[in-house]
C-alpha positions as CSV (number, residue, x, y, z in Angstrom):
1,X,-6.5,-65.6,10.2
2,X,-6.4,-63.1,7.5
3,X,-9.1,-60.5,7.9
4,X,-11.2,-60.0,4.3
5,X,-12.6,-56.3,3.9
6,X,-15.4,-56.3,1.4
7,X,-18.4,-54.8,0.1
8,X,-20.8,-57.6,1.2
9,X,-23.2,-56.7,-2.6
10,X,-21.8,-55.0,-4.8
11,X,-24.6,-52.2,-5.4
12,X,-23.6,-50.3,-8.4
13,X,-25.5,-50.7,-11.7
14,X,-28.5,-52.5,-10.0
15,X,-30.7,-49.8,-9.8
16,X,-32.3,-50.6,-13.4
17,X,-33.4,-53.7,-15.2
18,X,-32.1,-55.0,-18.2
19,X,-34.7,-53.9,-21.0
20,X,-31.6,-53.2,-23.1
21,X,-30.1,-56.7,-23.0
22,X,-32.4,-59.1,-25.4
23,X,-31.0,-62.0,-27.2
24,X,-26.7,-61.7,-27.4
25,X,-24.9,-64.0,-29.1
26,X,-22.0,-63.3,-26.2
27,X,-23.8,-63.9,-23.7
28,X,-23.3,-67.3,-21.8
29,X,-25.8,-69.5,-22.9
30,X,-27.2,-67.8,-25.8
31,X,-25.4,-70.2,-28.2
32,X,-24.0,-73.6,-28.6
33,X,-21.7,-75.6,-30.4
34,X,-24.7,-78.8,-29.8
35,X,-26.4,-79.8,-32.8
36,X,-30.3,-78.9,-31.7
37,X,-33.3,-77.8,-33.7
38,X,-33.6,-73.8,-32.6
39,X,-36.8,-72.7,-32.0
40,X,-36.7,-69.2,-30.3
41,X,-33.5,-66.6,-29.4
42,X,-33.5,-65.9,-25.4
43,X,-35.0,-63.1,-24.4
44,X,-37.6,-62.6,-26.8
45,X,-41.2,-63.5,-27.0
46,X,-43.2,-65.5,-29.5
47,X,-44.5,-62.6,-32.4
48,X,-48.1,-63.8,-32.3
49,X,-50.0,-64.1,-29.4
50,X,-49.4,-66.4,-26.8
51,X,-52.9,-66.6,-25.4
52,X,-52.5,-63.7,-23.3
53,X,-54.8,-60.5,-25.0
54,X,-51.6,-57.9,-24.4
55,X,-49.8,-56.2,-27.2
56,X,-45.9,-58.1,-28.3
57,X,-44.1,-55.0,-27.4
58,X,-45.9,-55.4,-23.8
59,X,-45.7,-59.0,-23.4
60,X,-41.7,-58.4,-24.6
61,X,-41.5,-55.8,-21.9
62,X,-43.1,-57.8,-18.9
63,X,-41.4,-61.0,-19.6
64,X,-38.0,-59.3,-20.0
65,X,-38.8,-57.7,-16.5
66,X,-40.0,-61.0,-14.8
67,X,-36.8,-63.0,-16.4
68,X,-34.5,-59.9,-14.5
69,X,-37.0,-60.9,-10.9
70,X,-36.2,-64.9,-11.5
71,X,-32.9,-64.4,-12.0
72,X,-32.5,-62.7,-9.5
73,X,-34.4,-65.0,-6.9
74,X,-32.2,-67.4,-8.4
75,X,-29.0,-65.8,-7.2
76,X,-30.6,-65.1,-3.8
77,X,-31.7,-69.1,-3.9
78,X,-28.2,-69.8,-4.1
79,X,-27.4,-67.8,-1.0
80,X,-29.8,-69.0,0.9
81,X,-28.3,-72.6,0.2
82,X,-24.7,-71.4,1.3
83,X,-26.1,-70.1,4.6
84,X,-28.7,-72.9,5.5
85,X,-25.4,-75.5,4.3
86,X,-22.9,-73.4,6.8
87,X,-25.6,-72.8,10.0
88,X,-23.8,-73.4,13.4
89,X,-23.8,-71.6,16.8
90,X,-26.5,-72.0,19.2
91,X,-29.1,-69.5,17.5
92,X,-28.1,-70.7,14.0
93,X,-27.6,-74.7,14.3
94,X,-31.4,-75.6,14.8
95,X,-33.5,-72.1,14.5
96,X,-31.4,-70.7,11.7
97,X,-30.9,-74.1,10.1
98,X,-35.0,-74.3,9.8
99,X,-35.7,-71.2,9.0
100,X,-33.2,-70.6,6.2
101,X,-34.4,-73.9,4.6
102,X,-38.1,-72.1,4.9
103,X,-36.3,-69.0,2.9
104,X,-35.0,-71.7,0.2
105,X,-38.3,-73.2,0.3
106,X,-40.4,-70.4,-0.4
107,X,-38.0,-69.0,-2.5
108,X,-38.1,-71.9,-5.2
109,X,-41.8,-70.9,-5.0
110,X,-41.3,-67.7,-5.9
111,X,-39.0,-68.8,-9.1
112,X,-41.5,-71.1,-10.7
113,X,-44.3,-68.4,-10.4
114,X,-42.4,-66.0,-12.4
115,X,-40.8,-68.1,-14.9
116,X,-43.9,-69.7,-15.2
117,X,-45.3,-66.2,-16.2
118,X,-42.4,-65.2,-18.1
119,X,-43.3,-68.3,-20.5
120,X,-47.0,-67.6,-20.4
121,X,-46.0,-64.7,-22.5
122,X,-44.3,-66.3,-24.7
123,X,-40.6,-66.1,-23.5
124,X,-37.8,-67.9,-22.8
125,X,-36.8,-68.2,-19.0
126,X,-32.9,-67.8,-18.4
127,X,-31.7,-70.8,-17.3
128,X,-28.1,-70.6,-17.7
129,X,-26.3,-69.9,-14.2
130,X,-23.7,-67.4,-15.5
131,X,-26.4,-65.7,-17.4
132,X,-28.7,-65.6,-14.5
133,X,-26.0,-64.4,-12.5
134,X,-25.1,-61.5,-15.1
135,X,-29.0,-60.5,-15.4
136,X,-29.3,-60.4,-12.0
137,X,-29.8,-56.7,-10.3
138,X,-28.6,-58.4,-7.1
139,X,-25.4,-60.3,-6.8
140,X,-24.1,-63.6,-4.9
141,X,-21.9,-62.8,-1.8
142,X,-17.6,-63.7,-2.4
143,X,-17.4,-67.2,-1.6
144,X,-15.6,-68.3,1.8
145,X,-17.4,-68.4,5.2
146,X,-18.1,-65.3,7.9
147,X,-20.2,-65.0,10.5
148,X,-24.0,-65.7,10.8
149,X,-24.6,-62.2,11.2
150,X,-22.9,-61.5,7.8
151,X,-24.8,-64.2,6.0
152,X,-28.2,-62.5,7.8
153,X,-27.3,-59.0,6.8
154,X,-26.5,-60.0,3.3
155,X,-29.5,-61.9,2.6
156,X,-31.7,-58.8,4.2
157,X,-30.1,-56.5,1.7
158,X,-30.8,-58.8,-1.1
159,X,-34.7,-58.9,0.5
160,X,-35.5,-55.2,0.4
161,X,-33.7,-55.1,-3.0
162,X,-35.9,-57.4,-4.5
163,X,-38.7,-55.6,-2.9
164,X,-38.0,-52.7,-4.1
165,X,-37.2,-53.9,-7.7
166,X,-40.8,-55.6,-7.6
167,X,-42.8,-52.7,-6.7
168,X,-41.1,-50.7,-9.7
169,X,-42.4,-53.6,-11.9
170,X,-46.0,-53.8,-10.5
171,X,-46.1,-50.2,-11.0
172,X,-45.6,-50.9,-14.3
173,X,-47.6,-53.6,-15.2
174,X,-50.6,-51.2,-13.6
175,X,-49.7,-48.9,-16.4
176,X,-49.6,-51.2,-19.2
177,X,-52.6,-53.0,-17.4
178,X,-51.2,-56.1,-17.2
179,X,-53.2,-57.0,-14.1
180,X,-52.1,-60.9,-14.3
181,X,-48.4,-59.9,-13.7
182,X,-49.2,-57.5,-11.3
183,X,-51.1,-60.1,-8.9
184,X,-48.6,-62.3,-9.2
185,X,-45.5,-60.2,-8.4
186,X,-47.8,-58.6,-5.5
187,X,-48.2,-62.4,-4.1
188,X,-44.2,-63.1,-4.3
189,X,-43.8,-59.3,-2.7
190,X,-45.9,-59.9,0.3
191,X,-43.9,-63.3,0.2
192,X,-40.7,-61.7,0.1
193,X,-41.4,-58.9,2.5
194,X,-42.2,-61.7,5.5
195,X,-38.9,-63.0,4.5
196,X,-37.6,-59.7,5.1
197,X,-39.0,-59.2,8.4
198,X,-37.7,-62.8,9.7
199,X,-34.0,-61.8,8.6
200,X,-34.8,-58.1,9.9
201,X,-35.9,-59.9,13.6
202,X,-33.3,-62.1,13.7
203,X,-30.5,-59.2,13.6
204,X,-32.4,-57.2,16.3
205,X,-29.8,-56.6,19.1
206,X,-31.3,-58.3,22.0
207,X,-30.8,-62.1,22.2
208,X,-31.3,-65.0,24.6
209,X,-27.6,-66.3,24.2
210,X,-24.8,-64.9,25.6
211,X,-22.0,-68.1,25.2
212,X,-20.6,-70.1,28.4
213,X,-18.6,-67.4,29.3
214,X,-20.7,-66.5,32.1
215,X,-20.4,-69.7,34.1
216,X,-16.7,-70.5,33.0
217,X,-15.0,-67.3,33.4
218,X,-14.5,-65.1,36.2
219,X,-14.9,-62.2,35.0
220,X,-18.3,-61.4,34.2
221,X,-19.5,-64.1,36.3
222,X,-23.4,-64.1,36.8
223,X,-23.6,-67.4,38.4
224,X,-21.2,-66.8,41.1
225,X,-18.1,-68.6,42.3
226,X,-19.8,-70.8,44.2
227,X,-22.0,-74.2,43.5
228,X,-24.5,-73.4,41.1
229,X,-28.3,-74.4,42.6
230,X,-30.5,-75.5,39.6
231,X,-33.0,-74.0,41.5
232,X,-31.4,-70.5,41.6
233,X,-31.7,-68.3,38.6
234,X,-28.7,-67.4,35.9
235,X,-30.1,-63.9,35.7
């Protein structure tokens, strides 16, 4: 089997959101060919106020900042699918299986709170998958499968991304006392730093499963060469 070398997430230019990148015409999914009655560009905000008592230039701000966050909970939903599709192994078949669905679970949770928001404000949430994708300050893994611990690892590091990319937001919607945002990205940080400690648990080195090695094999052989007792301990 060919071995694949790779950088599991590509981490360069996702140390700043896009505040640059409003409505482009080049963008996937910023324009069609289908005849429809065009309301509002992507990426922008409605000009008069959208209930919300915040300045345009800060509602444009915050929702441009949330739509980078569902995007990229988007991408990481997409991973999570992969993994929880591609489970096996004794840890990974049933426990993995569950909690990876959890992950999925909450993290669809997590996207409708801050689209939800984003559109509160007046905006446009990015839909489009290649434009998600592209907005995204995290990035899906290469496609093909590797091992559980891989899948793990790479979901951790999109975890404390996020987390880290949320707390820079909060700090920002203190500033422009946008208190609404901030409560909200606070609840889908505390969220996705107890998904961060489940992935960071499960990669811990000790474990309960060592294979069948152990009963099969002679070398290594806990259980002996002779009968195994069911009353005698593996240990």
């Amino acid at each position: 089997m060919q071995q694949i070398t790779q950088t599991p997430n590509d981490m360069s230019n996702m140390n700043n959101l896009n505040m640059s990148s409003g409505f482009n015409k080049n963008m996937p999914g910023h324009t069609s060919n289908h005849f429809m009655i065009f309301r509002q560009e992507p990426r922008t905000v409605k000009v008069t106020s959208a209930g919300i008592g915040l300045p345009t230039e800060v509602r444009h701000e915050m929702a441009l900042q949330l739509d980078d966050h569902q995007c990229a909970l988007t991408v990481a939903l997409h991973q999570y699918n992969k993994h929880h599709w591609l489970t096996e192994g004794a840890e990974a078949f049933l426990s993995l299986h569950h909690l990876l669905k959890e992950h999925r679970d909450k993290t669809v949770e997590h996207i409708d709170m801050v689209g939800e928001r984003v559109a509160r404000f007046g905006g446009v949430p990015t839909a489009h998958p290649i434009t998600q994708h592209e907005l995204s300050y995290i990035k899906h893994e290469v496609e093909g499968r590797y091992t559980m611990r891989d899948f793990i690892r790479n979901d951790l590091e999109h975890e404390l991304k996020m987390q880290m990319m949320l707390r820079k937001t909060i700090t920002r919607a203190h500033e422009l006392n946008d208190f609404g945002t901030a409560e909200v990205l606070q609840e889908v940080l505390i969220g996705r730093e107890d998904l961060g400690y489940h992935l960071y648990s499960i990669l811990e080195d000790d474990t309960l499963v060592r294979g069948m090695d152990h009963l099969l094999s002679r070398d290594g052989n806990i259980a002996g060469d002779k009968n195994y007792s069911p009353s005698r301990n593996m240990q």
